[in-house]
C-alpha positions in Angstrom: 43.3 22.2 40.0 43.8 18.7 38.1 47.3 17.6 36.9 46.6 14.4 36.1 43.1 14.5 33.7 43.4 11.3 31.8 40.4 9.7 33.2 38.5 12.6 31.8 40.3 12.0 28.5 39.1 8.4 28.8 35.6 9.7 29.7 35.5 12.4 26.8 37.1 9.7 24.4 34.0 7.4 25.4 31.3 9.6 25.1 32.5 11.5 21.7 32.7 7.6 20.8 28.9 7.3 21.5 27.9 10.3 20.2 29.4 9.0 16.5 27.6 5.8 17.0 24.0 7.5 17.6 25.0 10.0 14.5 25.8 7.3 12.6 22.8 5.1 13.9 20.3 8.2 13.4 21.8 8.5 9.5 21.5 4.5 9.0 17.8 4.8 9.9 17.4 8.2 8.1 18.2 6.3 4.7 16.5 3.2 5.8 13.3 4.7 6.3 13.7 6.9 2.8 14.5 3.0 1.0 10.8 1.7 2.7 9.2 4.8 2.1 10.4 4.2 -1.6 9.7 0.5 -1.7 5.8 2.0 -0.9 5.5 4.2 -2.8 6.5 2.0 -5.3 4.5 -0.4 -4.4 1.3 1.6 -4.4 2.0 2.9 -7.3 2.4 -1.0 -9.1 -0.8 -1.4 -7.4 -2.7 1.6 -8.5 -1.3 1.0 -12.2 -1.8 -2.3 -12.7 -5.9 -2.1 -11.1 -6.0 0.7 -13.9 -4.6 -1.3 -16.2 -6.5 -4.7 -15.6 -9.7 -2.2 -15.4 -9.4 -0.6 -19.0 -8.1 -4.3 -20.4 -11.0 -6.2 -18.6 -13.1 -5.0 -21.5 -11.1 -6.1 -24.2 -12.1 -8.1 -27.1 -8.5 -9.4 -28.0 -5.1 -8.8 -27.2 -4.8 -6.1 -29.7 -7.4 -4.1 -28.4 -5.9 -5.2 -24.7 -2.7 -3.7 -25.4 -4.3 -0.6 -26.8 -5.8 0.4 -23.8 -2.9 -1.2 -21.7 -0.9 1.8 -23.3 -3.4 3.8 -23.4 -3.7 4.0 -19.4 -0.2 3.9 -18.6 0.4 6.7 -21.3 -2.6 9.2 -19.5 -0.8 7.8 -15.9 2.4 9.5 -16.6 0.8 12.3 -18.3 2.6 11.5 -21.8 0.4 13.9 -24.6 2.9 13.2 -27.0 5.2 10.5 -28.8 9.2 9.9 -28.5 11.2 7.1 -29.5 11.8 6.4 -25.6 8.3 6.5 -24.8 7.5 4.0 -28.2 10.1 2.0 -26.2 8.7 1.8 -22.9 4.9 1.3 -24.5 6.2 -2.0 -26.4 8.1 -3.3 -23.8 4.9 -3.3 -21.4 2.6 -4.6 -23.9 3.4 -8.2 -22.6 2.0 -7.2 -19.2 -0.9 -5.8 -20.8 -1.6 -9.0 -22.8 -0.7 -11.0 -19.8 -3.2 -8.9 -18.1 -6.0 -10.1 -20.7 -5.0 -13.7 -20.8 -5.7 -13.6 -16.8 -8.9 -12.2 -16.9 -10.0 -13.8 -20.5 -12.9 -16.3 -19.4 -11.4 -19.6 -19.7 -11.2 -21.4 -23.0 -12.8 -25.1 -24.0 -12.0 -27.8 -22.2 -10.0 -28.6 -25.4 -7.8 -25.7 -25.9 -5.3 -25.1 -23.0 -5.2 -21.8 -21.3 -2.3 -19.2 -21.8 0.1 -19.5 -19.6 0.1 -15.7 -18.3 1.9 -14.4 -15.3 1.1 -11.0 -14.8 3.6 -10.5 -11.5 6.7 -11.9 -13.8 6.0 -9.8 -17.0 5.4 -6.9 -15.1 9.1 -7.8 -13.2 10.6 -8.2 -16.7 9.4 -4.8 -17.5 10.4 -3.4 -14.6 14.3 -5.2 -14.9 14.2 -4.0 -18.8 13.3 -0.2 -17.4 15.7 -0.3 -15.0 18.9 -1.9 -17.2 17.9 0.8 -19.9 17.2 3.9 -18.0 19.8 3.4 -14.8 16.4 4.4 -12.8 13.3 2.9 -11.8 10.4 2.9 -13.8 8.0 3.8 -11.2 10.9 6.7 -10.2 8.7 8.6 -13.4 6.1 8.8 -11.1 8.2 11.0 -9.5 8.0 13.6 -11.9 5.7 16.8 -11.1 3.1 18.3 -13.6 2.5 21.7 -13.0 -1.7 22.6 -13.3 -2.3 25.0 -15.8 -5.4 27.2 -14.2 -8.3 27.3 -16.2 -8.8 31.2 -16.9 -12.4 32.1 -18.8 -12.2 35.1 -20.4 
């Protein structure tokens, strides 16, 4: 029998101590891995958007008409069949990308006029810092949400 058992209380103490530090080590890359599988997604999802988006605006015969379809994809993109005050929100506040989309890919003007100055990536970060400040939430965190399928039933 042992009388005298604090080197196993030293040794217990030690490897409880490690077992907290992998716990804790397995929970900091738990959440770290959730944050870069968010950052992708996100990402993808900026990607995907704005290719739509530069797509439908490509055709364009102004900026109206750019900003038109501009809202017209990211509208079918997040599956929005009807009108809100939020969603007439959101819709202005991205036209800029859209028309910064079309001043990109307008052919360039005469050698007399100078270009618009569009940047796309910043407009879009704008946006995306505008969503954010006003909605306490990502933008591309709508993306997120689920639309049930209604089955087609012929009768």
């Amino acid at each position: 029998m042992i009388t005298s058992a604090s080197f196993l209380d030293t040794l217990q103490a030690t490897a409880d101590g490690t077992a907290r530090a992998e716990n804790a080590f397995r929970r900091e890359i738990e959440e770290r891995t959730k944050a870069l599988q968010r950052e992708r997604a996100f990402a993808f999802r900026r990607l995907n958007l704005m290719r739509a988006i530069a797509e439908a605006v490509a055709t364009a015969e102004d900026s109206k008409l750019a900003v038109a379809c501009g809202s017209a994809v990211l509208r079918t993109k997040l599956g929005w069949t009807s009108d809100s005050e939020a969603r007439d929100a959101v819709l202005s506040r991205f036209a800029p990308v859209a028309e910064a989309v079309f001043d990109t890919l307008a052919p360039p003007p005469p050698p007399d006029e100078e270009a618009p100055k569009a940047d796309v990536i910043q407009s879009l970060a704008e946006f995306e810092r505008w969503y954010a400040q006003t909605h306490s939430s990502p933008f591309w965190a709508l993306f997120d949400q689920y639309v049930t399928e209604t089955p087609v039933v012929d009768f």
